[in-house]
Each structure stands twice: as C-alpha cells, then as structure tokens.
ROBA-871109 format. One record per residue (C-alpha): residue number from 1; x, y, z; residue in three letters. Coordinates in pm, whole numbers. Example, Ala and Ser with C-alpha at 12.3 -4.5 7.8 and 13.67 -1.06 7.14 Angstrom:
<sites>
<nr=1; u=1230; v=-450; w=780; rest=ALA>
<nr=2; u=1367; v=-106; w=714; rest=SER>
</sites>
This chain:
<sites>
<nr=1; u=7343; v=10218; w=9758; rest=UNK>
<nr=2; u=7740; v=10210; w=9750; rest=UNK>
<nr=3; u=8010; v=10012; w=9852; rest=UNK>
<nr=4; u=8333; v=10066; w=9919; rest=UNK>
<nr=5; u=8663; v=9870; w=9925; rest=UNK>
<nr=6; u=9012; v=9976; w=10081; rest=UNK>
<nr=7; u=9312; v=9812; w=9928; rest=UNK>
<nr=8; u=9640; v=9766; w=10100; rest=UNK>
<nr=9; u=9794; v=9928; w=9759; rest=UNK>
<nr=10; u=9593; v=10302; w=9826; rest=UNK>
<nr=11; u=9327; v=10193; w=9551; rest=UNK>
<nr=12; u=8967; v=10286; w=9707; rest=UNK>
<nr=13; u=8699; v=10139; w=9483; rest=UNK>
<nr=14; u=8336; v=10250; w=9482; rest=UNK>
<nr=15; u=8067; v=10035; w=9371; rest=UNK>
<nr=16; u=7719; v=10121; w=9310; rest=UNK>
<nr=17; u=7499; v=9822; w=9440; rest=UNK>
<nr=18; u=7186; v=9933; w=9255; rest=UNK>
<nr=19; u=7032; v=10221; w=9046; rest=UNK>
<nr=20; u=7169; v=10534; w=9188; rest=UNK>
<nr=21; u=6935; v=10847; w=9115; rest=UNK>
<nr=22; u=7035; v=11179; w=9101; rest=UNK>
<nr=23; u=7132; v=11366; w=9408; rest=UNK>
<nr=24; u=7388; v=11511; w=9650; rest=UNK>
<nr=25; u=7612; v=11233; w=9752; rest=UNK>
<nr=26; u=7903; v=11333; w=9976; rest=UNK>
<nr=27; u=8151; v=11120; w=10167; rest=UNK>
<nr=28; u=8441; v=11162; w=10394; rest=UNK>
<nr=29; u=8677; v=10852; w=10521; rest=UNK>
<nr=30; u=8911; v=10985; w=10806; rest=UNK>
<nr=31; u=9182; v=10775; w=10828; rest=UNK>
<nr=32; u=9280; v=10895; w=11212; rest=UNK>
<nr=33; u=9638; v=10734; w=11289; rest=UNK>
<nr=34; u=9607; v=10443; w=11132; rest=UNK>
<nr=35; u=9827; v=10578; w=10791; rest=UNK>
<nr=36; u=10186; v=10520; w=10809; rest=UNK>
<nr=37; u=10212; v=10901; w=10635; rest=UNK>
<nr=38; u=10063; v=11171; w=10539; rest=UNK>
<nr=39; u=9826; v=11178; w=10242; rest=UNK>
<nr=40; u=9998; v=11340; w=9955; rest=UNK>
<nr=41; u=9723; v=11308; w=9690; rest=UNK>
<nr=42; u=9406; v=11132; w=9601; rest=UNK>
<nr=43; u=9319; v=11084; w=9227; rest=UNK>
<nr=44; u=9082; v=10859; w=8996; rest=UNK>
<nr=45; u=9259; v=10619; w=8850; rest=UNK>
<nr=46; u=8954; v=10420; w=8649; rest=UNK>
<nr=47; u=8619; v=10566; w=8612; rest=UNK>
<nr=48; u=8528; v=10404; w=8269; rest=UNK>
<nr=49; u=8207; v=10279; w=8339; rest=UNK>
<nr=50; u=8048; v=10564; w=8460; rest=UNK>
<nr=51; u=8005; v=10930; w=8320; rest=UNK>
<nr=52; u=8067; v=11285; w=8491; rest=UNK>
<nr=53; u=8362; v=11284; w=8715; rest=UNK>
<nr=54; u=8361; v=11296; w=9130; rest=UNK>
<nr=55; u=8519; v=11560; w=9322; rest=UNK>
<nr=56; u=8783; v=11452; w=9504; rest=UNK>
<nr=57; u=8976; v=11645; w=9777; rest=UNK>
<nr=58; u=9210; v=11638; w=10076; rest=UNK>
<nr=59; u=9097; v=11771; w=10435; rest=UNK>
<nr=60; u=9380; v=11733; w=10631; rest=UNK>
<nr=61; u=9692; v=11499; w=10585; rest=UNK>
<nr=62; u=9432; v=11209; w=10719; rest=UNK>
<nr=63; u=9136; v=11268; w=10590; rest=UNK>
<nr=64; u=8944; v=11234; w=10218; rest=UNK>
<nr=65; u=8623; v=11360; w=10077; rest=UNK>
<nr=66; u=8475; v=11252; w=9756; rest=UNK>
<nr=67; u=8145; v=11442; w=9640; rest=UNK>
<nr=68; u=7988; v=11191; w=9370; rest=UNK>
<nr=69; u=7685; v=11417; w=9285; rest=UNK>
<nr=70; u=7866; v=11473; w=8914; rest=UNK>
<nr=71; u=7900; v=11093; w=8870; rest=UNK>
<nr=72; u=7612; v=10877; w=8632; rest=UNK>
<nr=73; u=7623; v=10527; w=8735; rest=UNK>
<nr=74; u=7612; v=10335; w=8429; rest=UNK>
<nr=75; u=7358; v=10025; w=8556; rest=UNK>
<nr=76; u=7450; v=9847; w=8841; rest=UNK>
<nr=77; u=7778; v=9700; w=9013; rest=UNK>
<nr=78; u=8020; v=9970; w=8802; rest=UNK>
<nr=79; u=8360; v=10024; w=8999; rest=UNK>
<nr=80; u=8476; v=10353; w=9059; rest=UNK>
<nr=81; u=8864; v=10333; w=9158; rest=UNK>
<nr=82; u=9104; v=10566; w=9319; rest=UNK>
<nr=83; u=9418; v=10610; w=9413; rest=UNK>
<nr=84; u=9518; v=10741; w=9736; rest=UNK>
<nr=85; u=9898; v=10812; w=9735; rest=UNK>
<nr=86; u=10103; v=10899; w=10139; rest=UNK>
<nr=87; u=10394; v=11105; w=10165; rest=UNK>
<nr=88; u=10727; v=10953; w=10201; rest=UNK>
<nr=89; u=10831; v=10858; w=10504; rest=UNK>
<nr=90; u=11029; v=11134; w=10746; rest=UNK>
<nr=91; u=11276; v=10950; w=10926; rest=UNK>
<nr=92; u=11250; v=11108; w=11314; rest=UNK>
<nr=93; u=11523; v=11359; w=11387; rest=UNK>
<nr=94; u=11633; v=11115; w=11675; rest=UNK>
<nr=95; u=11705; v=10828; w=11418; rest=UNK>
<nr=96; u=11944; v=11083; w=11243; rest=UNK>
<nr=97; u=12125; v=11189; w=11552; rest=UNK>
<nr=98; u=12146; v=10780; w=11619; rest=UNK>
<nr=99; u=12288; v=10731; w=11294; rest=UNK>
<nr=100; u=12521; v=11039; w=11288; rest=UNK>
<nr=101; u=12674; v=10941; w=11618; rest=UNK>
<nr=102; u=12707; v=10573; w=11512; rest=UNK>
<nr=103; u=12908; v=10682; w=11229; rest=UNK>
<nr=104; u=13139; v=10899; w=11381; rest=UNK>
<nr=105; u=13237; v=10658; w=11651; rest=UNK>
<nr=106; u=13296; v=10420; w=11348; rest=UNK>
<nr=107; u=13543; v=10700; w=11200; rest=UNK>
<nr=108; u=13664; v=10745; w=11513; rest=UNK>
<nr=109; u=13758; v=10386; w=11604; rest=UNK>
<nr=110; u=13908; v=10333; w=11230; rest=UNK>
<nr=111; u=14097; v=10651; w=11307; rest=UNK>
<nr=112; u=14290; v=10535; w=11624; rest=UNK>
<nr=113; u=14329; v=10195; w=11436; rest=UNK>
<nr=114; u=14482; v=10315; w=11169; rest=UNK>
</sites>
C-alpha cells in the first residue's frame, strides 16, 4: 500500500502504490545509531497532492512516527515528502580539552620565542 524512500538530504517521501481506503495508518522508523545527531524536528515539506495533513511527531532523539489516518490519497503514486532535520553536531568534551591544550602550548612556545 505505501512506499517509502530515505534521502541522504533528511527528505522521507511516502508514496501510495494504489488506492488507499480509509483507516488507521500508523508508522514508526527508529533510526537506532545509525544518525550522526539527534533529531531536532520532522516537518512536511510537500503534501500537494494529497488532502488532510499527517501527524507527525518525535519519540525520542532517534525515532519518528507519522499517523497518516488524516491524509486522502489523491489516486495513485502521489508523494508525500518530509523533512527530517538532526541537531548540530556537539563536539566531545575531550576534543575541546585537545584543542585547548594544543593552543596553549602554541602560546606557550611563541611566548619563550619571543
């Protein structure tokens, strides 16, 4: 009845492969470790060919849910698209301290140079 596609980009596009009648449709995509972040928000970015609008929510910082039982399908092979958007990058507090230290033996060397 649906298919779905996964873009590199975030974009998560649903397709309906045939006539979809009314009823509770409800699916969840956990994402486990393979996200280089946290998910920060999930939105529809194009739902012109169909009417009604789905639910779309966040879990946990992995995990989506989208409940389509709002959505009419107009005919067959209409794209649904989302946007899935990850939190920026938090570099790890050792990679600071690396960076901190590399700088002050910099100053320090410049210092006793100078």
């Amino acid at each position: 009845m649906f298919g779905f596609d996964f873009a590199a980009d975030g974009r998560l596009t649903i397709y309906n492969n045939s006539s979809i009648p009314a009823g509770a449709y409800k699916v969840s995509f956990d994402f486990g470790g393979t996200l280089n972040a946290d998910i920060k928000s999930f939105t529809v970015s194009d739902a012109g060919v169909t009417g009604g609008a789905p639910v779309l929510s966040i879990v946990n910082p992995h995990t989506i849910t989208l409940d389509l039982s709002a959505v009419e399908w107009n005919g067959d092979f209409n794209p649904l698209q989302t946007s899935i958007t990850l939190a920026a990058a938090v570099p790890e507090p050792a990679s600071v301290t690396m960076l901190m230290a590399g700088l002050l033996g910099l100053g320090l060397r410049a210092r006793r140079r100078g």
